[in-house]
C-alpha positions in Angstrom: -3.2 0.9 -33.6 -3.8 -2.9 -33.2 -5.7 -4.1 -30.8 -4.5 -7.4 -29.2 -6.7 -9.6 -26.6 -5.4 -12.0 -24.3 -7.5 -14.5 -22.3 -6.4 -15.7 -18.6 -7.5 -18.9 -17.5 -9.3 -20.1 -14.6 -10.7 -23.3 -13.1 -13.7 -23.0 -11.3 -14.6 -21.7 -8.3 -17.4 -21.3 -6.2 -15.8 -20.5 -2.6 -14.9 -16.9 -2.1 -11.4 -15.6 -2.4 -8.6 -12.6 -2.8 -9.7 -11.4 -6.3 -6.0 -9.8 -6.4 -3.9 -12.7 -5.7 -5.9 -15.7 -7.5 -6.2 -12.6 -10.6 -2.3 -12.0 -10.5 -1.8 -16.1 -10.0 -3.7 -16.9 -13.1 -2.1 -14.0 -15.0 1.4 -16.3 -14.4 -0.4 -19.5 -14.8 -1.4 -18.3 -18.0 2.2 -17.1 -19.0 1.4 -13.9 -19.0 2.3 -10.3 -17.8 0.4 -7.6 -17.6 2.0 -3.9 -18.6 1.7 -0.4 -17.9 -1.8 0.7 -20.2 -3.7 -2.7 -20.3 -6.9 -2.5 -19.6 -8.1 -5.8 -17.2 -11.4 -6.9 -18.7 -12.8 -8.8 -15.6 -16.1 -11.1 -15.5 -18.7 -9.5 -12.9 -19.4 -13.1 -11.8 -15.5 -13.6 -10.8 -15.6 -10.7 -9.0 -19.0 -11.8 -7.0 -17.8 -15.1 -6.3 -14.5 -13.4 -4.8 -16.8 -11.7 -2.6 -18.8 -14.0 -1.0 -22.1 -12.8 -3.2 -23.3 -16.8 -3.9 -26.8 -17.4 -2.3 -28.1 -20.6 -1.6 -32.0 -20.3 -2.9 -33.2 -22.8 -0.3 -32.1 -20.2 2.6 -34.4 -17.0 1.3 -38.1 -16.6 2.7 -40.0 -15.4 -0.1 -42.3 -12.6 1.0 -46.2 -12.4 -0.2 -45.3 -10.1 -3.6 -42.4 -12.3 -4.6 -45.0 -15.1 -4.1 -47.1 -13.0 -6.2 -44.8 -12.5 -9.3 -43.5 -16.0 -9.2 -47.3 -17.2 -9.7 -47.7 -14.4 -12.9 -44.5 -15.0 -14.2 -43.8 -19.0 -13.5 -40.7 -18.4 -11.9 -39.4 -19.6 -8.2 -40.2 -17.5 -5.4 -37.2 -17.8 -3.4 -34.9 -16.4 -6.6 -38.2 -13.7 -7.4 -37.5 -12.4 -3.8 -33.4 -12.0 -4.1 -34.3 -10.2 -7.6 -36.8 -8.1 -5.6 -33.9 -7.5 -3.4 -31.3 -6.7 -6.0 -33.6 -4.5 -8.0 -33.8 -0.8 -7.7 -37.0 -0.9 -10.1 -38.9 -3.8 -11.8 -40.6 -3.0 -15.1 -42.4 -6.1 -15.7 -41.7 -9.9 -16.9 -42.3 -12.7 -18.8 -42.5 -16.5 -18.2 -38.9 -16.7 -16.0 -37.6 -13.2 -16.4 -38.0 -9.7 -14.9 -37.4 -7.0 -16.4 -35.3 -4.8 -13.7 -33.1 -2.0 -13.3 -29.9 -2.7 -11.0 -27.1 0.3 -10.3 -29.5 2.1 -13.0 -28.8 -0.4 -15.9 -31.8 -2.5 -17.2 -31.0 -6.6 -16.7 -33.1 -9.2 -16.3 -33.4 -10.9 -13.0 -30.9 -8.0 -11.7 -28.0 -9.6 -13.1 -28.4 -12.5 -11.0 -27.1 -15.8 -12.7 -27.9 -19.7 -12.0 -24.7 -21.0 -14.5 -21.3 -22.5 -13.0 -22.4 -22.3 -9.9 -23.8 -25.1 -7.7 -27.2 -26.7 -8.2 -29.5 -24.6 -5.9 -27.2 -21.7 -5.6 -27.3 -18.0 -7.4 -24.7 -15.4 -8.0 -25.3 -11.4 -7.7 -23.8 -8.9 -8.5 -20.6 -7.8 -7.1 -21.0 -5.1 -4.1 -20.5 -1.6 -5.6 -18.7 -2.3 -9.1 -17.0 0.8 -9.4 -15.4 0.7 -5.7 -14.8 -3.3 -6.8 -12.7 -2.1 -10.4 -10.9 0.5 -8.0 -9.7 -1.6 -5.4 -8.1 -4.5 -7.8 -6.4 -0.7 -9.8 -4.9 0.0 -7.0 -4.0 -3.5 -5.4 -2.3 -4.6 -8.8 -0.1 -1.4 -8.9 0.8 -1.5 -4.9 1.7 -6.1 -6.0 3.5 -5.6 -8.7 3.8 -2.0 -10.0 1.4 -1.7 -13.1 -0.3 0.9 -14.0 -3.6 -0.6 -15.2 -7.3 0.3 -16.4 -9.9 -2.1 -14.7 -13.8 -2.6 -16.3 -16.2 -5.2 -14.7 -18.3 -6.8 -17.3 -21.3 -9.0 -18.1 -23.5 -10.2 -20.7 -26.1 -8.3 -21.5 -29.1 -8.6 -24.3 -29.6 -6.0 -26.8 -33.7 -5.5 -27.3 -34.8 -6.6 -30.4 -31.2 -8.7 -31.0 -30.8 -12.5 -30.7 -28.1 -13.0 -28.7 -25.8 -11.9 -26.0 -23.1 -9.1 -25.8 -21.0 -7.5 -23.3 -21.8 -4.3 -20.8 -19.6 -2.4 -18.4 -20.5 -2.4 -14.8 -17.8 -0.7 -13.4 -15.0 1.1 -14.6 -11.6 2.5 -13.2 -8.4 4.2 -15.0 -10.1 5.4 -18.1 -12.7 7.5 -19.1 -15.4 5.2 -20.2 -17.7 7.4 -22.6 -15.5 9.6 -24.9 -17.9 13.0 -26.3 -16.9 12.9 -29.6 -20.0 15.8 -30.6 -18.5 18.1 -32.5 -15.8 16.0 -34.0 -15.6 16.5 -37.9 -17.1 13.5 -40.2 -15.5 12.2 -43.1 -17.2 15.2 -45.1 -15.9 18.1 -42.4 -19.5 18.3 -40.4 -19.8 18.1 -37.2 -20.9 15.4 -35.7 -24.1 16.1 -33.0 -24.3 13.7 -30.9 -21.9 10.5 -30.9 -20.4 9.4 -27.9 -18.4 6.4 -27.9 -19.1 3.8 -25.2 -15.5 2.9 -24.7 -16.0 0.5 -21.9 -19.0 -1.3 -23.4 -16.6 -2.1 -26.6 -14.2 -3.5 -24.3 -16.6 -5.7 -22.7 -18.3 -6.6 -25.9 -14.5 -7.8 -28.0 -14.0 -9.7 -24.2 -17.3 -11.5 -24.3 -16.0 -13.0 -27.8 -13.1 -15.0 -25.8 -14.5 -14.7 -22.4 -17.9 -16.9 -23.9 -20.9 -18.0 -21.9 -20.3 -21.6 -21.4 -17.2 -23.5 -19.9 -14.3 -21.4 -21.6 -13.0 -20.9 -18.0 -11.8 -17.7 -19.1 -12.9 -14.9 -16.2 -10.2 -12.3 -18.0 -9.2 -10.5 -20.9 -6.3 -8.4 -21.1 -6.8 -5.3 -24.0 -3.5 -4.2 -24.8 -2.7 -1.4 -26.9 -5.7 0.1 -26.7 -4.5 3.6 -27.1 -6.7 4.1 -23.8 -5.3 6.7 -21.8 -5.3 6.3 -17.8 -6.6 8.8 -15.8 -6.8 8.3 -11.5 -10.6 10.2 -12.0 -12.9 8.3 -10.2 -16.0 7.5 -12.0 -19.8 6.3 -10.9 -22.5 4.5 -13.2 -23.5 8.0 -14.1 -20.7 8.4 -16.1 -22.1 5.2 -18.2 -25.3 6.0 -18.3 -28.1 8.7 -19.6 -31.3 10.3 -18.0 -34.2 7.5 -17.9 -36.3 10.3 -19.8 -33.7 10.4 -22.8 -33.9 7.0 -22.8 -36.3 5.7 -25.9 -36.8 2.0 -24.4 -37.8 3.7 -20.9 -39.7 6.5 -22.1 -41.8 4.1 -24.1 -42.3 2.3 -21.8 -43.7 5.0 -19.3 -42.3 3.8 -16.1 -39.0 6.0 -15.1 -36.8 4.2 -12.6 -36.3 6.1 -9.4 -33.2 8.6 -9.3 
């Protein structure tokens, strides 16, 4: 197998728009096709902006515990009460960030980003990332019949790691966490419990083209990926594990709500 990665270019926008038709126009502005079994690695933030998910900071009322945690944590109180919105769960912070869980992955600030976007102005995350990477499956093989995978991805830190990498928000067309327990190792034992975050590779051999400046590149294309599709529908609990397997949560001693 070899892995090949193609970027598709972009130039800015902050306005929303079809994320179909400006995805399949770049594609071809990029002289590019995209084939049966590619896997559309697509940034999180292109995907918000296409939805209209861009909040001006000056039009948010702050209520009294956003004021709150903006005082502890030095931060603006109008962007402390959209995380507060966004968050299913805050942990805690630190001068600027909270530490949050949003669609039961930990992020600070809930995903929400200041860069390429207007002075003044935020971006979320997109509405419901699964339904999102479903939709653009579907409306790329009804366009121009392709049989595609679709991950929605983002930059994420690792704890203890300098450094940004890439994480899967939403995934359609493949199965994103292969259970490989019970596989043989190199010696013939079995192995106990690997499972291989398919997705969050993906995302992570994107980020190296997609960057975090102004690459202008929104979407990678993985082809020959050996992926197989599947039309299973899958949910963020296909990503993720129970908050009291989890060793950074359960040290903390704070579980999320289910």
């Amino acid at each position: 197998m070899k892995l090949t990665l193609i970027p598709v270019y972009s130039p800015l926008r902050v306005d929303p728009f079809d994320l179909t038709t400006v995805l399949l126009d770049c594609i071809q502005e990029s002289h590019e096709l995209l084939r049966d079994g590619d896997i559309v690695i697509l940034s999180s933030k292109f995907a918000a902006i296409a939805q209209s998910r861009v909040v001006a900071l000056d039009l948010v009322t702050p209520s009294d515990e956003a004021q709150k945690l903006a005082a502890q944590y030095k931060m603006d109180a109008a962007l402390t009460e959209l995380i507060l919105q966004e968050s299913d769960a805050v942990f805690g912070g630190i001068p600027g960030f909270l530490l949050t869980v949003k669609d039961n992955l930990i992020a600070p600030n809930a995903g929400i980003d200041t860069s390429n976007v207007p002075a003044g102005k935020v971006v979320l995350y997109p509405e419901d990332n699964f339904a999102t990477a479903e939709n653009l499956r579907a409306e790329i093989r009804d366009a121009i019949n392709v049989d595609v995978g679709v991950v929605i991805t983002d930059s994420r830190l690792m704890p203890g790691r300098t450094g940004t990498t890439g994480v899967a928000l939403g995934v359609a067309g493949f199965i994103p966490v292969v259970d490989e327990r019970g596989r043989p190792d190199l010696l013939g034992r079995p192995l106990l419990v690997s499972q291989r975050a398919v997705a969050d590779n993906l995302c992570a051999a994107a980020e190296l083209l997609m960057g975090e400046a102004d690459e202008g590149i929104p979407l990678v294309i993985a082809r020959d990926t050996d992926i197989q599709l599947t039309d299973d529908r899958f949910t963020w609990r296909d990503l993720a594990i129970d908050w009291k397997q989890d060793i950074y949560v359960s040290i903390l001693g704070k579980y999320p709500p289910e």
